[in-house]
Residue frames relative to the residue before (quaternion, step in Angstrom):
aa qw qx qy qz dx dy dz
X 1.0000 0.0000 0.0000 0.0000 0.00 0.00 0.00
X 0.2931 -0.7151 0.6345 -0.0120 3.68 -1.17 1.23
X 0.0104 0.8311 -0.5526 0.0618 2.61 -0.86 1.58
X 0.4861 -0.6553 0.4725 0.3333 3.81 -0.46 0.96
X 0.0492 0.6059 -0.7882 -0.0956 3.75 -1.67 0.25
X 0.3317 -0.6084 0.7187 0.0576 3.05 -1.64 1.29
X 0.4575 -0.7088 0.4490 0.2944 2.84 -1.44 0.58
X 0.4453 -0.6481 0.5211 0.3318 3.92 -0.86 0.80
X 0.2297 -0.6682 0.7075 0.0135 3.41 -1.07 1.18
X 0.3064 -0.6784 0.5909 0.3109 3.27 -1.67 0.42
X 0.7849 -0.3551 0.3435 0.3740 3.32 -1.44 0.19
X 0.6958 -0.4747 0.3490 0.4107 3.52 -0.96 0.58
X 0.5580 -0.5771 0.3925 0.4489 3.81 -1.29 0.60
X 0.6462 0.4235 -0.4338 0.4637 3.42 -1.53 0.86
X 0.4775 0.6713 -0.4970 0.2727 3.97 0.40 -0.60
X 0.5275 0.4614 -0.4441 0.5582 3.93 0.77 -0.95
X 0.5730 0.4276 -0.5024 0.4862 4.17 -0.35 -1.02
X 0.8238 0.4115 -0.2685 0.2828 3.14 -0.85 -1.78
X 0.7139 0.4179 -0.3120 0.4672 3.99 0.69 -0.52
X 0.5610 0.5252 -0.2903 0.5702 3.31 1.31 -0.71
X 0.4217 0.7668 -0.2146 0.4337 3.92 1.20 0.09
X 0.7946 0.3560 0.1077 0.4798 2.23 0.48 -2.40
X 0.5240 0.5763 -0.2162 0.5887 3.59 1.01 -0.69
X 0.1894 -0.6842 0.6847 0.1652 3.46 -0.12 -0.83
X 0.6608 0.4694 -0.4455 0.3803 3.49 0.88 1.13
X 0.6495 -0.4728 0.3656 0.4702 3.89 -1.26 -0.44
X 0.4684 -0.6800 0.4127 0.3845 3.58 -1.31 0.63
X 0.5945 0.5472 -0.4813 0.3398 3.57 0.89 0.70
X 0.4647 0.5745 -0.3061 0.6003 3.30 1.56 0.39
X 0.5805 0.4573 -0.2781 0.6137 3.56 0.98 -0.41
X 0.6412 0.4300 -0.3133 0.5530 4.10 0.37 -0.75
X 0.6447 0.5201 -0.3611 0.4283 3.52 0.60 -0.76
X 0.7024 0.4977 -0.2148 0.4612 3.14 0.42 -1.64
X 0.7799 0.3464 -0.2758 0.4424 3.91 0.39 -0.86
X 0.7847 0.3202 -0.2176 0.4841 3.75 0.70 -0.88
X 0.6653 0.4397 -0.2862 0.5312 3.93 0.92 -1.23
X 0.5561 -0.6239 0.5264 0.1559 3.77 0.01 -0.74
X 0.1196 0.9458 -0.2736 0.1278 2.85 2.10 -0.14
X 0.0304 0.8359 -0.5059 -0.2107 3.86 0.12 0.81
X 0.4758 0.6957 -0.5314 0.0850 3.58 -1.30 0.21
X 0.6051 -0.5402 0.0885 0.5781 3.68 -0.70 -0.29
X 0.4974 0.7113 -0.3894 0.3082 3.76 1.39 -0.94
X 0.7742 0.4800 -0.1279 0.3923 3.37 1.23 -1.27
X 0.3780 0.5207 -0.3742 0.6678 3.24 2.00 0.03
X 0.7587 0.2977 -0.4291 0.3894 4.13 0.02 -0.74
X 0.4203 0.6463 -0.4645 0.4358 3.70 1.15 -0.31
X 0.8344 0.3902 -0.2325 0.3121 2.97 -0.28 -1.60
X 0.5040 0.4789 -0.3924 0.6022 3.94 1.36 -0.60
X 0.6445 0.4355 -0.4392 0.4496 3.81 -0.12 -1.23
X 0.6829 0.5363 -0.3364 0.3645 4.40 0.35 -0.95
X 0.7326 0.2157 -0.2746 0.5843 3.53 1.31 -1.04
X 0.5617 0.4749 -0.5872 0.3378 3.77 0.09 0.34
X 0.6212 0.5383 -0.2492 0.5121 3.44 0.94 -1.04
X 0.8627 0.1304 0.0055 0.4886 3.87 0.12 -1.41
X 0.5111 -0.6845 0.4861 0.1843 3.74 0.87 0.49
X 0.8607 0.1482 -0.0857 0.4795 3.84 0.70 -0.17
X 0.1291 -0.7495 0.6195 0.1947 3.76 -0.43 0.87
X 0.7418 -0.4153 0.5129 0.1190 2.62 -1.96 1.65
X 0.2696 0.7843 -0.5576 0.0367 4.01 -0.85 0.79
């Protein structure tokens, strides 16, 4: 059995601002958190705020 994979797109342009918003932090804390793996607690509310909002985490 064949199974397609699509390719994962990110979220429309701007999405790093807007979570960095929402958070109440900087968008270099956001980049961390989604691409580096960044541990702590900010980068733990990122990473929830990315899948409630966008349904898929960036890897």
């Amino acid at each position: 059995m064949k199974t397609q994979k699509g390719i994962k797109k990110p979220p429309k342009h701007g999405y790093i601002n807007e979570l960095a918003k929402l958070c109440g932090c900087s968008r270099h804390t956001v980049r961390l958190a989604l691409f580096e793996n960044q541990r702590g607690v900010k980068s733990d509310l990122v990473r929830k705020m990315y899948k409630t909002n966008y349904k898929e985490v960036l890897q």
